[in-house]
DOGUMI-473668 format. One record per residue (C-alpha): residue number from 1; residue in one letter; x, y, z. Coordinates in steps of 0.25 Angstrom, whole numbers, m for minus. Each point is the difference from the previous one (the first is absolute). Layout:
// residues N
<node seq="NUM" type="A" east="X" north="Y" up="Z"/>
...
This chain:
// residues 267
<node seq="1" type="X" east="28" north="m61" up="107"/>
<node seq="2" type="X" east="9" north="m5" up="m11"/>
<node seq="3" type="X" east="m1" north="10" up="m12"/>
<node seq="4" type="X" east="9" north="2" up="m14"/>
<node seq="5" type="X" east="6" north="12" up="0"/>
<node seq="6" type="X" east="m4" north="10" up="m12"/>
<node seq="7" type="X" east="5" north="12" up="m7"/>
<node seq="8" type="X" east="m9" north="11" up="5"/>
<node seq="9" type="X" east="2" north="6" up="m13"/>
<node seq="10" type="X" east="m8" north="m9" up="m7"/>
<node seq="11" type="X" east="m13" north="m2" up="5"/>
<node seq="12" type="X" east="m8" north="m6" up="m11"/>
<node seq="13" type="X" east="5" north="m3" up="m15"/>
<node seq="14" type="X" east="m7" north="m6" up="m11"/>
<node seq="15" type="X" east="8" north="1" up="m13"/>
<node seq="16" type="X" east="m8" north="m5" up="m13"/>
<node seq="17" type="X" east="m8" north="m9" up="9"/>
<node seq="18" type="X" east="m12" north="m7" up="m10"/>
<node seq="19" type="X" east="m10" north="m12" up="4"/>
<node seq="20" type="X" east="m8" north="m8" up="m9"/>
<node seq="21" type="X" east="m7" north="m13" up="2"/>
<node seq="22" type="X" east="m5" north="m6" up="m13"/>
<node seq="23" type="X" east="m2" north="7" up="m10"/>
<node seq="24" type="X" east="m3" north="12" up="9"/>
<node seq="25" type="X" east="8" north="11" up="4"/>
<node seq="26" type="X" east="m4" north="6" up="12"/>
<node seq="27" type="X" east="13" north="10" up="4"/>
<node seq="28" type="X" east="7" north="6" up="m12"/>
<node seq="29" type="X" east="15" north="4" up="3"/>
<node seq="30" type="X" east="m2" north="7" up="14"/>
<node seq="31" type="X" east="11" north="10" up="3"/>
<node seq="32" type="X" east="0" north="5" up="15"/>
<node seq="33" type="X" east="9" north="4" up="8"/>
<node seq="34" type="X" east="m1" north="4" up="16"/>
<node seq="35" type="X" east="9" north="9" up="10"/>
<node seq="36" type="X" east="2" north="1" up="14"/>
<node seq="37" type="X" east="m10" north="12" up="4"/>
<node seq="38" type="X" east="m11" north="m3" up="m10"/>
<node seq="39" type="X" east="m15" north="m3" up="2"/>
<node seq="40" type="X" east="m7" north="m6" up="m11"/>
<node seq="41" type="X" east="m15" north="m2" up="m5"/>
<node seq="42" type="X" east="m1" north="m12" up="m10"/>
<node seq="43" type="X" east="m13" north="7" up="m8"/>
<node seq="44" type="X" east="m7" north="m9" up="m10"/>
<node seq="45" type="X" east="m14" north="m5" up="m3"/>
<node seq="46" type="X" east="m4" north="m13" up="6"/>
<node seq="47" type="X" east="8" north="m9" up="m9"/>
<node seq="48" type="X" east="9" north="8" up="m4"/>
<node seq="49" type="X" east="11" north="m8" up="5"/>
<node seq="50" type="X" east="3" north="6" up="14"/>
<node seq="51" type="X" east="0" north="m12" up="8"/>
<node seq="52" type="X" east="9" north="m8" up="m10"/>
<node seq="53" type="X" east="10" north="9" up="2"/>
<node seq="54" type="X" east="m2" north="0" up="14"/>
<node seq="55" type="X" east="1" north="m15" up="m1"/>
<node seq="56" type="X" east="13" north="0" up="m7"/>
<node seq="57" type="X" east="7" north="10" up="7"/>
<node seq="58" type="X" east="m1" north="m9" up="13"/>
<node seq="59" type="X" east="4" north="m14" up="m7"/>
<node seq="60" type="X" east="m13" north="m5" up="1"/>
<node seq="61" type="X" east="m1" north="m1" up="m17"/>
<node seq="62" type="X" east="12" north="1" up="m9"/>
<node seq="63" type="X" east="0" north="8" up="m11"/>
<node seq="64" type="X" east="2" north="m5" up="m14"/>
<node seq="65" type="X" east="9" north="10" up="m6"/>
<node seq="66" type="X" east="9" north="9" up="9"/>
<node seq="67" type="X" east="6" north="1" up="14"/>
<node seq="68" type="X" east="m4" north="7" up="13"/>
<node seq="69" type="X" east="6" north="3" up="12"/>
<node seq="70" type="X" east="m4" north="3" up="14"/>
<node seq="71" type="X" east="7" north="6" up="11"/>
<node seq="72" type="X" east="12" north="m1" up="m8"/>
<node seq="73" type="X" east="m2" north="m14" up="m3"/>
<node seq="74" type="X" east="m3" north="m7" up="m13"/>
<node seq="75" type="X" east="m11" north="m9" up="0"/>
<node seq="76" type="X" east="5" north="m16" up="m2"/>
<node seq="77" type="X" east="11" north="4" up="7"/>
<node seq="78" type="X" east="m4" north="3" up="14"/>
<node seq="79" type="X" east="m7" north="m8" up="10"/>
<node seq="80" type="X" east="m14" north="4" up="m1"/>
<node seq="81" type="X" east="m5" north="m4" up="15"/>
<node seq="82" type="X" east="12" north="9" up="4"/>
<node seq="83" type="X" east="m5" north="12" up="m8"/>
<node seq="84" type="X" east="m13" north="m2" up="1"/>
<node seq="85" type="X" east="1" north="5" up="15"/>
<node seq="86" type="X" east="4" north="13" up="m3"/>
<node seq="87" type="X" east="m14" north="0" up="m8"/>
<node seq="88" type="X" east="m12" north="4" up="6"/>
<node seq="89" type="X" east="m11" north="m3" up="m8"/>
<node seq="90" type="X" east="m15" north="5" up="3"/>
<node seq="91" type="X" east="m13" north="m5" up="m9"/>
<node seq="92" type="X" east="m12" north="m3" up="0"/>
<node seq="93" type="X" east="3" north="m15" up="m5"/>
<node seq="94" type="X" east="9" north="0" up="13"/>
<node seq="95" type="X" east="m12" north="3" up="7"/>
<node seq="96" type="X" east="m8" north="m11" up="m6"/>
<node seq="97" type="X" east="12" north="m9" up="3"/>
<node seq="98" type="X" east="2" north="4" up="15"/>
<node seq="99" type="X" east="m8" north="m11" up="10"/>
<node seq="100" type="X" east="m13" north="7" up="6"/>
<node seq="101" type="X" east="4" north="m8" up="12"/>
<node seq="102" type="X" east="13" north="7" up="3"/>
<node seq="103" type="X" east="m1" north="14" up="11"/>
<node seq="104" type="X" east="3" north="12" up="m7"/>
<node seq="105" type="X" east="12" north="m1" up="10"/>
<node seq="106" type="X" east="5" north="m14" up="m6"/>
<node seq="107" type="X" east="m1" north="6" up="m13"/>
<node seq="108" type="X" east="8" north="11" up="2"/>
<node seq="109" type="X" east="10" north="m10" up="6"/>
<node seq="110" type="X" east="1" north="m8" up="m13"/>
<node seq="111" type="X" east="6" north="9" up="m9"/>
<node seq="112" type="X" east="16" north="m3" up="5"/>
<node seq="113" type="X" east="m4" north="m15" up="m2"/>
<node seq="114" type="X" east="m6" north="3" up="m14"/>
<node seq="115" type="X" east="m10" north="m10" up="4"/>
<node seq="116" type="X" east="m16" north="0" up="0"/>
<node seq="117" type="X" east="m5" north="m1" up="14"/>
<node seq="118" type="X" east="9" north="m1" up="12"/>
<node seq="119" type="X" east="7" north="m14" up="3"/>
<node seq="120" type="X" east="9" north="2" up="10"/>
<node seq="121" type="X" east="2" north="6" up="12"/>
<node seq="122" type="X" east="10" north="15" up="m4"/>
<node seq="123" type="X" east="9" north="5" up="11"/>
<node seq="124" type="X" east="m6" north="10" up="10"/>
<node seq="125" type="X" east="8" north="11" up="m7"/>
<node seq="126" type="X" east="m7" north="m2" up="m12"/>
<node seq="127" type="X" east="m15" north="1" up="4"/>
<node seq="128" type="X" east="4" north="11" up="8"/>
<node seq="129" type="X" east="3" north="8" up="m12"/>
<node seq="130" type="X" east="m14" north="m5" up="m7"/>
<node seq="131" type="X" east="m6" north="4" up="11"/>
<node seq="132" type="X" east="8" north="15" up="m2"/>
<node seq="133" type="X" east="m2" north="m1" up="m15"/>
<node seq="134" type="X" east="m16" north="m3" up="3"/>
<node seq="135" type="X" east="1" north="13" up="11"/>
<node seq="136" type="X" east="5" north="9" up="m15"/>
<node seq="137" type="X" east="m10" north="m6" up="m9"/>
<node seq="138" type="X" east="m12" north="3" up="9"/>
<node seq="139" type="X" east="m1" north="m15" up="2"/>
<node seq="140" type="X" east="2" north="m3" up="14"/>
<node seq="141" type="X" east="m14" north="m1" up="6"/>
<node seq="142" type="X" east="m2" north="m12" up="m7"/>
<node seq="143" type="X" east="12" north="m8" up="m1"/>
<node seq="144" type="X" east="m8" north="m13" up="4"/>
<node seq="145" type="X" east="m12" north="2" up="m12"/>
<node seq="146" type="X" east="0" north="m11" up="m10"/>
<node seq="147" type="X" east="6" north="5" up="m13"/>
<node seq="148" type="X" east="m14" north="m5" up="m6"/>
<node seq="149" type="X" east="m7" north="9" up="9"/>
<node seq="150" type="X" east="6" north="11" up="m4"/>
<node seq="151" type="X" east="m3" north="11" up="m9"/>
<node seq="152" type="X" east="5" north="3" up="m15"/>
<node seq="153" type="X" east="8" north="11" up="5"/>
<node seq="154" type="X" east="4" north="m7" up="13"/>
<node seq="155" type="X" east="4" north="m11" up="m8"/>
<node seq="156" type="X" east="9" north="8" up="m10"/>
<node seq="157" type="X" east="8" north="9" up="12"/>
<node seq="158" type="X" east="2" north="m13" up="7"/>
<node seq="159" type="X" east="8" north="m4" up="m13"/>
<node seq="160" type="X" east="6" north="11" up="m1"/>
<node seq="161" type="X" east="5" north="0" up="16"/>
<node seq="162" type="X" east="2" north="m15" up="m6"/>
<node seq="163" type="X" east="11" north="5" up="m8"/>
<node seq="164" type="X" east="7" north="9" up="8"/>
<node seq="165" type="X" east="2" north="m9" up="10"/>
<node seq="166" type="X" east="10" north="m5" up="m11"/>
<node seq="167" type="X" east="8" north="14" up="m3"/>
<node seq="168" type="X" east="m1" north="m2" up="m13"/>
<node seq="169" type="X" east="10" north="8" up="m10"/>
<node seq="170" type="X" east="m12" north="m1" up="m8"/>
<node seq="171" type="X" east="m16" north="0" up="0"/>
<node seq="172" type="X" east="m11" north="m4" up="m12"/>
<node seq="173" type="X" east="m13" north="5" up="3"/>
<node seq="174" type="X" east="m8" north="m8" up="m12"/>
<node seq="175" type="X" east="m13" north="8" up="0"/>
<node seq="176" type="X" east="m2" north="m1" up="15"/>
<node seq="177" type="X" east="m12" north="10" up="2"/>
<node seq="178" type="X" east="m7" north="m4" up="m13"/>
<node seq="179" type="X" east="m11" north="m6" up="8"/>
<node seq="180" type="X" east="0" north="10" up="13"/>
<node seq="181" type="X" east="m11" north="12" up="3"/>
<node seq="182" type="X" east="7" north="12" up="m1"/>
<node seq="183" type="X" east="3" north="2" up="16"/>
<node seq="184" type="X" east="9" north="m14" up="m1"/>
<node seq="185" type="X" east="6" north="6" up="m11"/>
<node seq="186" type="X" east="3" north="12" up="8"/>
<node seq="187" type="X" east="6" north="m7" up="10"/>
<node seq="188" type="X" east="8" north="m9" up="m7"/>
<node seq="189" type="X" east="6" north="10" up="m9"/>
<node seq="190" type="X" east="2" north="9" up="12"/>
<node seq="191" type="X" east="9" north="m13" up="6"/>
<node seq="192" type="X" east="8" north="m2" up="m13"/>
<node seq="193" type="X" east="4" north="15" up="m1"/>
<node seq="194" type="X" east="4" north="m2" up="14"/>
<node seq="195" type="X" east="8" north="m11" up="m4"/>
<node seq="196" type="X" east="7" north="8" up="m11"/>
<node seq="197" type="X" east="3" north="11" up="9"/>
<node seq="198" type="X" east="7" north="m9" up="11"/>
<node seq="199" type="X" east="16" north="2" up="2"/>
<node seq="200" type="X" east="3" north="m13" up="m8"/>
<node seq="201" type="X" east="m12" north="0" up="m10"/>
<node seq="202" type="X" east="m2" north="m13" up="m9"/>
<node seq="203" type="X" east="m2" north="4" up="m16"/>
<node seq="204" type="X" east="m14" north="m2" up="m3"/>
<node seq="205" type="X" east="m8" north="m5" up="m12"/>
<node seq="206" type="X" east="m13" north="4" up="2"/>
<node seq="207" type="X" east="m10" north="m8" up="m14"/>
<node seq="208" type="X" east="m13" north="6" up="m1"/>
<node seq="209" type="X" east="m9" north="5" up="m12"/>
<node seq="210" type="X" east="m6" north="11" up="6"/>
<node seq="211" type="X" east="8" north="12" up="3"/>
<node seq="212" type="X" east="m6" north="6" up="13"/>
<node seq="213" type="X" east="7" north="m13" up="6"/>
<node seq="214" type="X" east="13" north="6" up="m3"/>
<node seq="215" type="X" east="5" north="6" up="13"/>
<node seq="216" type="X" east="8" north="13" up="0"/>
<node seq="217" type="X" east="13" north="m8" up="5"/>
<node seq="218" type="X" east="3" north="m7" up="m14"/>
<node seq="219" type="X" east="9" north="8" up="m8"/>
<node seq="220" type="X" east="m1" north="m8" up="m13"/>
<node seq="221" type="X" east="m10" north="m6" up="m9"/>
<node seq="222" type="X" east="1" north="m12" up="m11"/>
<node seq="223" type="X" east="m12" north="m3" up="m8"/>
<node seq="224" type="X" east="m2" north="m11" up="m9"/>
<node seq="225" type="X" east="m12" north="m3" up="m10"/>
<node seq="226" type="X" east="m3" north="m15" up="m7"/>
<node seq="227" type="X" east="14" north="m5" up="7"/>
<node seq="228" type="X" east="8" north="12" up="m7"/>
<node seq="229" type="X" east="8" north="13" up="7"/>
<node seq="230" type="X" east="m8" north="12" up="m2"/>
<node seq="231" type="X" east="9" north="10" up="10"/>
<node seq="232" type="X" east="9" north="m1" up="11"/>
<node seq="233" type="X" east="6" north="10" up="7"/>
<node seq="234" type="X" east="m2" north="12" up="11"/>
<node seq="235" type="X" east="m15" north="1" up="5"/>
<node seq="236" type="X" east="m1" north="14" up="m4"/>
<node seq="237" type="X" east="6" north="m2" up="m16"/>
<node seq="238" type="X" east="m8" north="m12" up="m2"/>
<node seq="239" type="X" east="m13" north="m1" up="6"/>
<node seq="240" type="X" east="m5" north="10" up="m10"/>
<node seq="241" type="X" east="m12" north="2" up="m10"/>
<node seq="242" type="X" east="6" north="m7" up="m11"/>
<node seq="243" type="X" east="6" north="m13" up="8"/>
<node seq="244" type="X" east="m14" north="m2" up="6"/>
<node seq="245" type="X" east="m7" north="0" up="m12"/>
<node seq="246" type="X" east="8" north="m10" up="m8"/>
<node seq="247" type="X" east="0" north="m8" up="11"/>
<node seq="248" type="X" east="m16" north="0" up="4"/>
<node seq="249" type="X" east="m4" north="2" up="m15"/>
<node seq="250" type="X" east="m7" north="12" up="5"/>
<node seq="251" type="X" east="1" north="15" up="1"/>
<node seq="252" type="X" east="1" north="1" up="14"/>
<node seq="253" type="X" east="4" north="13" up="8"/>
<node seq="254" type="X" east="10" north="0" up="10"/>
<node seq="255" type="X" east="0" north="8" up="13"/>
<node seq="256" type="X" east="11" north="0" up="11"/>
<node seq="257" type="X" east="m7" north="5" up="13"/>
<node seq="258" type="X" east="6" north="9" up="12"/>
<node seq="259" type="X" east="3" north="m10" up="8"/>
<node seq="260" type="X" east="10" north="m7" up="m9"/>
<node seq="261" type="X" east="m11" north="m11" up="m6"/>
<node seq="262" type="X" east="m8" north="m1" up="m15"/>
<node seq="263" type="X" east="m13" north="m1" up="m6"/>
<node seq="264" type="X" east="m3" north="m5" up="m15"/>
<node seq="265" type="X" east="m14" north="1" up="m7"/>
<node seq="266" type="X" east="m5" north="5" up="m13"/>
<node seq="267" type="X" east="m1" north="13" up="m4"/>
């Protein structure tokens, strides 16, 4: 698979990056810069601003003041069907997008092609490792069920077996358990911190606005309010007291549990 070559030292980098559209502005110069070996949940209230970024940072809006750069190439200046496929991308709008018609194994063969159902016929080799990718997400007894037919949870680790497929160098989880019980999330978080911990990891931008979702894999947290920085740093510096606050608008307590995860709620 034909991919640009990139600097590993420079993940993601959004340098003064602001976005208006008439006379709004909904992201105000956006400083953010990601490293090889970092995790990070993008934290924000719903419309804050967090898809935006998402959406910039992968070339599908352009910003109107400032540059960014991903896998060591700036955008405009880098084919964006090639850099796209070190991208994995899991959301519940991709869910909503994906043909209900098209088996969960289809799907999962999809995601090289960076196409919306299956329309061609992949080489043996590469539905034999969808078949070994489904075998590690839990999917393989039902390869042949209709992506329709399948559950919420079923339906956002499919995606993400999606992505794999691909290798990416990096993956975007926009809000992917926001709709999920709690047992979906469970699994899907389990699958993800599996993820991060394999031999050649991707980085991980994990949005959410709730931070039980925020797995003990990520190593950094940015927080945004109203389309404006907030923090941005190391997980155990940043997610405090005072940054929750100012971003929520609420006194809100912060617990870090044994196993690595958080709790909010007010006091």
């Amino acid at each position: 698979m034909e991919r640009p070559p990139y600097a590993p030292e420079k993940i993601l980098e959004l340098d003064g990056v602001t976005l208006r559209r008439g006379p709004n502005t909904l992201l105000t110069n956006i400083n953010w810069k990601i490293g090889p070996g970092q995790h990070w949940a993008l934290l924000g209230p719903n419309g804050a601003g967090k898809t935006l970024i998402l959406r910039l940072a992968t070339g599908y809006i352009w910003p109107t003041d400032g540059q960014i750069t991903v896998l060591g190439h700036r955008l405009g200046r880098v084919d964006l069907r090639l850099l796209r496929r070190q991208i994995g991308w899991v959301s519940q709008a991709l869910a909503d997008l994906n043909p209900g018609h098209v088996s969960l194994l289809e799907t999962i063969l999809s995601g090289p092609l960076a196409s919306l159902g299956l329309y061609v016929d992949p080489p043996e080799a590469m539905v034999e490792k969808a078949r070994s990718i489904a075998l590690e997400f839990g999917l393989d007894k039902i390869l042949d069920r209709p992506f329709g037919l399948l559950s919420s949870g079923e339906r956002q680790r499919t995606l993400l077996a999606r992505a794999a497929m691909t290798e990416p160098s990096l993956l975007v989880l926009d809000e992917p358990v926001s709709n999920l019980d709690m047992g979906a999330r469970e699994k899907f978080l389990a699958q993800v911190s599996h993820m991060a911990a394999s031999l050649k990891p991707p980085t991980i931008i994990l949005t959410t606005h709730a931070i039980q979702e925020i797995g003990p894999f990520v190593t950094h947290v940015f927080m945004i309010k109203e389309g404006k920085l907030v923090a941005a740093g190391p997980i155990e510096t940043t997610l405090t007291q005072p940054n929750l606050a100012e971003t929520y608008d609420l006194p809100l307590k912060i617990e870090k549990t044994a196993n690595g995860r958080y709790l909010a709620y007010l006091d």
